[in-house]
N, C-alpha and C positions, 0 to 999 in steps of 0.2 A: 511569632514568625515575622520577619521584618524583611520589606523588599529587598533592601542588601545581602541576602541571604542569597539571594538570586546571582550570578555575571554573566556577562554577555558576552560576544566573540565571531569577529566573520575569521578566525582563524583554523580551518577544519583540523589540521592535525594536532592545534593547540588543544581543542573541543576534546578532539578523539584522544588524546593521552590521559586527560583529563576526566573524561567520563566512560570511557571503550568499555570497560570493568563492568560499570554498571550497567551498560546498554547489552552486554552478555551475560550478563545473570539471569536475564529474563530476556532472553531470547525471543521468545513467540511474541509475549506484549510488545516488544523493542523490535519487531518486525521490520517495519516501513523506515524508523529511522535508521535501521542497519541495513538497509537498502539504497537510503536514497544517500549516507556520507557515504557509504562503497562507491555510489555512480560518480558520486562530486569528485570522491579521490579517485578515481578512475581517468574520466575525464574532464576534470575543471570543476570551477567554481559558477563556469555559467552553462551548466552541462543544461539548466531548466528554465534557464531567461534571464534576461543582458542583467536584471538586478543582483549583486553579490547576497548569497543566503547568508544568515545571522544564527546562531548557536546557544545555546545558554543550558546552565547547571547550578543544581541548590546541591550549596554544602554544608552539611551541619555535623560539629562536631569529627572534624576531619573527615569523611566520608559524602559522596555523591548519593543522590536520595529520590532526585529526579533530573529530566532535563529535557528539551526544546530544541526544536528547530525552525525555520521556515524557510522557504526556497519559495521569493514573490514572483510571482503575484498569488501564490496561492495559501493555501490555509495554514494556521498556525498548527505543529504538531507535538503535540504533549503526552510525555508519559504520565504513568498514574500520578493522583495527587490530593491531597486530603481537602476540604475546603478550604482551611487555611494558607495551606502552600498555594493554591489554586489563587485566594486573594490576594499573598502577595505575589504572584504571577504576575496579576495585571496590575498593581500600581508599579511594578520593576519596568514592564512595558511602556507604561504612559512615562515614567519620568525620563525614560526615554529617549519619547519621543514618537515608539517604534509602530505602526500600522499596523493594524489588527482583522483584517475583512473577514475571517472566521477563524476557526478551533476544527479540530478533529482530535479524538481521543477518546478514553476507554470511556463509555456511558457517564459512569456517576461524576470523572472529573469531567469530560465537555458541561454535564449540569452546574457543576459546581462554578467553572472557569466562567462562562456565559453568564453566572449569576452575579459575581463579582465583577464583571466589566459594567455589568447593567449600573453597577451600587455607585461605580466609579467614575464612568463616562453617562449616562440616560440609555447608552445605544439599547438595541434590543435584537435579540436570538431569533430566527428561524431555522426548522429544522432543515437540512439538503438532502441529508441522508442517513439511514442507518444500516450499520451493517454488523455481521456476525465474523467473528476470525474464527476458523476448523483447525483444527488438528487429524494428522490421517490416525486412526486407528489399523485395522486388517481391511487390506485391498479388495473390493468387491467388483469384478468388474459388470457392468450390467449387463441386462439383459433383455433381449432378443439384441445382438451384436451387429449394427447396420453393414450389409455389404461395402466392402472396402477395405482400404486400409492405413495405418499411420506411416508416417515418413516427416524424418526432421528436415526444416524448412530448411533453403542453401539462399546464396548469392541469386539465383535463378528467379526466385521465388518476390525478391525484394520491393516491388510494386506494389505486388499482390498486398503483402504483409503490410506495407506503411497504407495501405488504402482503407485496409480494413481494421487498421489502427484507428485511424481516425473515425472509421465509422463505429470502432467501440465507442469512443469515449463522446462521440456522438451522442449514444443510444446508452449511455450511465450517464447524460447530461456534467460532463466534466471538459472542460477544455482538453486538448491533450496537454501532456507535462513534460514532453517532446517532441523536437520537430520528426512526426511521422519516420522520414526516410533515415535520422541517424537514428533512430527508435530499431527501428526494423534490421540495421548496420551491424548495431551495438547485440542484440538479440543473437542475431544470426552466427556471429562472431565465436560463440560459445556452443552455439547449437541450443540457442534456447526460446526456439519454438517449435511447436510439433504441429503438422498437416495431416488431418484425417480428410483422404480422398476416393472418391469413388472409384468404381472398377477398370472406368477408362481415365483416371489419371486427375479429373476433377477435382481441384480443391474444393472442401465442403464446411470446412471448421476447424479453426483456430485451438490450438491452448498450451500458454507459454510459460516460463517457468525462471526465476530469479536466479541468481549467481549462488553458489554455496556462500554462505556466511554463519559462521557463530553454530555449526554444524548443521544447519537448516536450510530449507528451500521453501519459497511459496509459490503455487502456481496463479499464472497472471499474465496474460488478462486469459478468458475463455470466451470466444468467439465465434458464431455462427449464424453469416447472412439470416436475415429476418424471412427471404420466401422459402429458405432451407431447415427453417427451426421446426420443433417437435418430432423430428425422425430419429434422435441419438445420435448425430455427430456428433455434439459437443461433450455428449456426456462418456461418447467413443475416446476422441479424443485427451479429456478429461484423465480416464484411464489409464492411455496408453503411453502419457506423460508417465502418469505418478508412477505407472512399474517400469519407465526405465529409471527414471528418480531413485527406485526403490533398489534395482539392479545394479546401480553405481554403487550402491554403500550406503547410501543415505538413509538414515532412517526416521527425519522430522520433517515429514511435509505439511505444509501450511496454507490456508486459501480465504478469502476473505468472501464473503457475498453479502446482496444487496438483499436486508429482509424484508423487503416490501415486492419481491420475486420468490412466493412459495415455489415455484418449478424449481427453480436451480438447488434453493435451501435443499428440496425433498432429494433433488438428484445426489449431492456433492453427500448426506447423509447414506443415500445409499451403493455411492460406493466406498463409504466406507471411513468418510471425515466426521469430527466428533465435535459439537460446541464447547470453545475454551473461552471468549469472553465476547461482550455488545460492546461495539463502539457508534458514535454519534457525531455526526460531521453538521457543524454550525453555521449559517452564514449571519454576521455581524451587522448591524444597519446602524448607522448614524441617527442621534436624536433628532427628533425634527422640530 
């Protein structure tokens, strides 16, 4: 495997003709990068901050095999990859040039990628996070059903929504990855966030849900003030997403969670999501 094997590209539709193919063969792994070129080709190239994102694909043997993204200041995102693609990853990156402040990817390649950057710069891995990607199987909604009910978020709602954006990604210790209020703009636009609220109208919790692509949806973010949590808002809401999800037509929904939150794991299991793969989010430190 030889770095060249690798190219690079701040060209998104060049990227996308180029590897689209393969980033929908595999739909669910290829989640987040078929999320975040749908937002860029949506709205721009700085839909996630003033830096232009960077693209890249291994071809071997006339066919795409894997491929890269990043959108900085944030983490590098890689589909699967064997150690040795993984190695030449990071010497295609260093010759470069290109900044590396962490990885996120399916388990065994973040180990792999994180191990080869070690071999080839000194830097060294810390873990940020790991997480589990679901697949729904059969909708369970849970139960005892908190008083209340769902209602998709509007224009109206718009404050609300970018406040407690921020305070997710707060409380997943993540920068946001948009500015809050065209977050919540962008969401709303489609109808793609749902309000589970109390009897008098109270919003109580959050849970939003991705554009169709590549026949799938993932829900995202799910959200529920910290003095309101343990009563099944979220997992109300949660629900009442995925069966209008499911009432559209759709029938691949997707969710990611934080495995170091038994709660949410045990909930998103019971109603009704299925473990399809661990992914491993890196952060990269410079030797010292």
């Amino acid at each position: 495997m030889r770095p060249d094997d690798w190219y690079s590209t701040q060209d998104l539709n060049g990227f996308l003709s180029h590897a689209g193919g393969f980033l929908r063969s595999r739909p669910d792994l290829h989640t987040v990068a078929l999320t975040v070129t749908e937002t860029l080709r949506a709205n721009g190239p700085r839909a996630y901050g003033d830096e232009a994102p960077v693209f890249g694909a291994l071809e071997r043997d006339g066919q795409v095999r894997a491929a890269y993204f990043r959108t900085p200041p944030y983490r590098l995102n890689v589909t699967p990859l064997t150690p040795d693609e993984a190695d030449a990853l990071a010497a295609h990156l260093l010759a470069l040039g290109h900044a590396v402040p962490g990885v996120i990817a399916a388990q065994d390649t973040a180990e792999a990628f994180v191990a080869a950057w070690q071999r080839h710069t000194g830097a060294r891995g810390t873990v940020g996070q790991r997480q589990r990607l679901y697949r729904l199987g059969n909708l369970t909604v849970p139960q005892p059903v908190p008083a209340g009910r769902a209602r998709v978020a509007g224009p109206q709602d718009r404050e609300l929504l970018a406040r407690w954006y921020g305070a997710f990604t707060e409380a997943t210790g993540h920068a946001p990855a948009r500015d809050p209020g065209a977050w919540a703009d962008a969401r709303v636009s489609y109808g793609g966030l749902t309000l589970w609220e109390g009897e008098d109208g109270t919003p109580l919790a959050m849970a939003g849900v991705t554009p169709l692509i590549a026949g799938q949806v993932r829900i995202a973010p799910v959200y529920t003030p910290a003095p309101l949590r343990g009563r099944g808002y979220g997992g109300a809401a949660t629900a009442a997403v995925t069966r209008s999800v499911l009432t559209s037509g759709v029938r691949e929904v997707l969710l990611f969670t934080d495995l170091s939150n038994p709660t949410s794991n045990g909930l998103y299991q019971r109603i009704g999501y299925r473990p399809v793969a661990d992914f491993t989010a890196y952060d990269l430190h410079r030797a010292r």
